[in-house]
C-alpha positions in Angstrom: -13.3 21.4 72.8 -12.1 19.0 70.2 -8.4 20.1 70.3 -5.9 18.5 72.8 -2.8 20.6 74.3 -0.6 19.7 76.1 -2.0 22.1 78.7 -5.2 21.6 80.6 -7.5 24.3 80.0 -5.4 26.3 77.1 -7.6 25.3 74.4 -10.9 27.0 76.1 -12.4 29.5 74.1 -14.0 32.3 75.7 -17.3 31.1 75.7 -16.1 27.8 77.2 -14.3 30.5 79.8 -17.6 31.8 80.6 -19.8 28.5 81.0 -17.0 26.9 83.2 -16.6 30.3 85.4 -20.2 29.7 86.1 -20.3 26.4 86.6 -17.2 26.9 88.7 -19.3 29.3 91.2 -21.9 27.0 91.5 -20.0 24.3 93.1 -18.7 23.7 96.5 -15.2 22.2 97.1 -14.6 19.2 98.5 -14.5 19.0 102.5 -10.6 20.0 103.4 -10.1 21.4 99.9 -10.3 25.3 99.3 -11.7 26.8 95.9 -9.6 27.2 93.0 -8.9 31.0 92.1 -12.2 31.9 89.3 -10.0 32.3 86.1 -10.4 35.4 84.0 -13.8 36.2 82.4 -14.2 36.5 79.1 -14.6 40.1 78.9 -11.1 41.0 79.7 -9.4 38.6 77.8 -11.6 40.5 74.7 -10.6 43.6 76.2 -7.0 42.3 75.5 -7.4 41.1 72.2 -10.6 43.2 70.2 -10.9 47.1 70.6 -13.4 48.1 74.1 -15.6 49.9 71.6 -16.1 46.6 69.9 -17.4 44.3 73.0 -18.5 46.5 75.3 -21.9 46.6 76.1 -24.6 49.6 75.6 -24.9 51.8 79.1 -27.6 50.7 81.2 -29.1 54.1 82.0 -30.2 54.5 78.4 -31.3 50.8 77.5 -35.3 50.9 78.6 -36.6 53.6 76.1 -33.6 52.7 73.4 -34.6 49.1 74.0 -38.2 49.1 73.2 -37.7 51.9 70.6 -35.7 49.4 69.1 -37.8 45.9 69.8 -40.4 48.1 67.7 -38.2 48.7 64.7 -37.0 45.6 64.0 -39.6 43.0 64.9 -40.1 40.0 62.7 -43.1 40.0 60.4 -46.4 38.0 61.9 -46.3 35.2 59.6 -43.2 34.5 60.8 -43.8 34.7 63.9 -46.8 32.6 63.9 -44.7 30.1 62.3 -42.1 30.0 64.9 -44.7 30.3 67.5 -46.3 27.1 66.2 -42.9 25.1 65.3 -43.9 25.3 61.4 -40.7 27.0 61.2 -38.1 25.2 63.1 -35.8 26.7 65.7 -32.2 26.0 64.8 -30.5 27.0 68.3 -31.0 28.0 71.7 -28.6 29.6 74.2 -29.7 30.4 77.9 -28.4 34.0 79.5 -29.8 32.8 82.8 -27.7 34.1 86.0 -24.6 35.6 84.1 -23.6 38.5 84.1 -24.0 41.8 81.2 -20.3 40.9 80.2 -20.7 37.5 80.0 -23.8 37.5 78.8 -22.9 39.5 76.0 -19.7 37.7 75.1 -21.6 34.5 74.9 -24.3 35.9 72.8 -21.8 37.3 70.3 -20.0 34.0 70.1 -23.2 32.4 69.6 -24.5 34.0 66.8 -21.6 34.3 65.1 -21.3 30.3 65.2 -25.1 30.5 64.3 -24.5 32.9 61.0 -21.2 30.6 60.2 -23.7 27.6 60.3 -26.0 28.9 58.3 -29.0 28.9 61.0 -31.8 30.6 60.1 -33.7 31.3 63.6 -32.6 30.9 67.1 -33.9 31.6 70.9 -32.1 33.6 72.8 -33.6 33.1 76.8 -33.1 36.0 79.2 -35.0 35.2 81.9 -38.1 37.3 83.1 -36.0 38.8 86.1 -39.1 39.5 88.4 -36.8 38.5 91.2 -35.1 42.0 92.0 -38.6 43.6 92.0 -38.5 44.5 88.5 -37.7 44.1 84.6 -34.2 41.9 84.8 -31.4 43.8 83.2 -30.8 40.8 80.3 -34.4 41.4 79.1 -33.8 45.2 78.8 -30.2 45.1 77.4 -30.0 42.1 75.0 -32.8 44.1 72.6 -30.4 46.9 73.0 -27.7 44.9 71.9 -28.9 43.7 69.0 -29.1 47.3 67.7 -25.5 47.7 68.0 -22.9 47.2 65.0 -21.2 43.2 65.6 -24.7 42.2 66.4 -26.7 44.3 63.3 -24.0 42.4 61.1 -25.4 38.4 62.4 -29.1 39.8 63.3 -32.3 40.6 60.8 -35.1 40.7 63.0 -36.0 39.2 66.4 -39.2 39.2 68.7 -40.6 38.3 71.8 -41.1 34.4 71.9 -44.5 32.5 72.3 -45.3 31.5 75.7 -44.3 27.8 75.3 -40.9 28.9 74.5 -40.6 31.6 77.2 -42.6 34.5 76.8 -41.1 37.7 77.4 -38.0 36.1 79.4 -37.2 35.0 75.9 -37.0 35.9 72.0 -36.9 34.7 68.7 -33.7 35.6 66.2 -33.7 35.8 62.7 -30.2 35.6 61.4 -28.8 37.2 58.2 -27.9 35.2 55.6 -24.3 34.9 54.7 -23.5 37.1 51.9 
């Protein structure tokens, strides 16, 4: 957020939209102050602007079987993976999903990677939490695999696996961006 405006909060993008609105539910107002009004999350303002079959995310009901089928297919190679694993191969960027929602999550990954590819980052860590809290696999473990598979994603992603245990385990994993062409 390097641009002024004249306006407060005009030159947010939307994945500064999506940090602030959680940020923004985290907090308590002041005593004798009520809470501001949450503005608009990112996902509708893409729905605005890019076409819904563009941002929208996979349906859940298919993601476990599609996700691992796909995990499988597009893992990175073990030397790789050894290398990442040991920090012989360094780790260029790191974004936490933690407590956001599939829409926000998703719009923030996009953003993320597409800042990572225009950067010319090799590997990243995408953290989705473990999600053992609800009694089961958390839904950004089984969806962001699923993700990746999908067109805007294929175009910024290679490869990607589940991280080594010092980075996260299986609430995390490792990215291997494409090379701009």
């Amino acid at each position: 957020m390097s641009r002024k405006t004249d306006r407060p909060g005009s030159a947010l993008s939307d994945e500064d939209r999506v940090l602030w609105n959680l940020v923004a539910r985290s907090t308590r107002p002041l005593k004798g102050r009520s809470a501001p009004a949450p503005e608009p999350a990112a996902s509708a303002v893409q729905d605005k602007v890019a076409p819904a079959t563009e941002s929208r995310p996979p349906a859940a009901a298919a993601a476990p079987t599609l996700a691992k089928s796909l995990h499988l297919r597009h893992a990175l190679d073990r030397p790789t993976l050894d290398k990442l694993s040991r920090g012989k191969l360094p780790i260029e960027g790191r974004v936490d999903l933690h407590g956001m929602t599939q829409s926000e999550a998703h719009a923030l990954l996009l953003s993320f990677l597409k800042r990572a590819h225009d950067r010319g980052v090799r590997y990243v860590l995408v953290i989705t939490g473990k999600g053992f809290s609800s009694g089961g696999d958390g839904i950004l473990k089984r969806q962001v695999p699923a993700w990746l598979a999908t067109p805007p994603f294929r175009a910024l992603v290679s490869s990607h696996d589940v991280s080594a245990r010092h980075h996260g385990g299986e609430g995390a994993l490792y990215l291997r961006i494409r090379r701009k062409s």
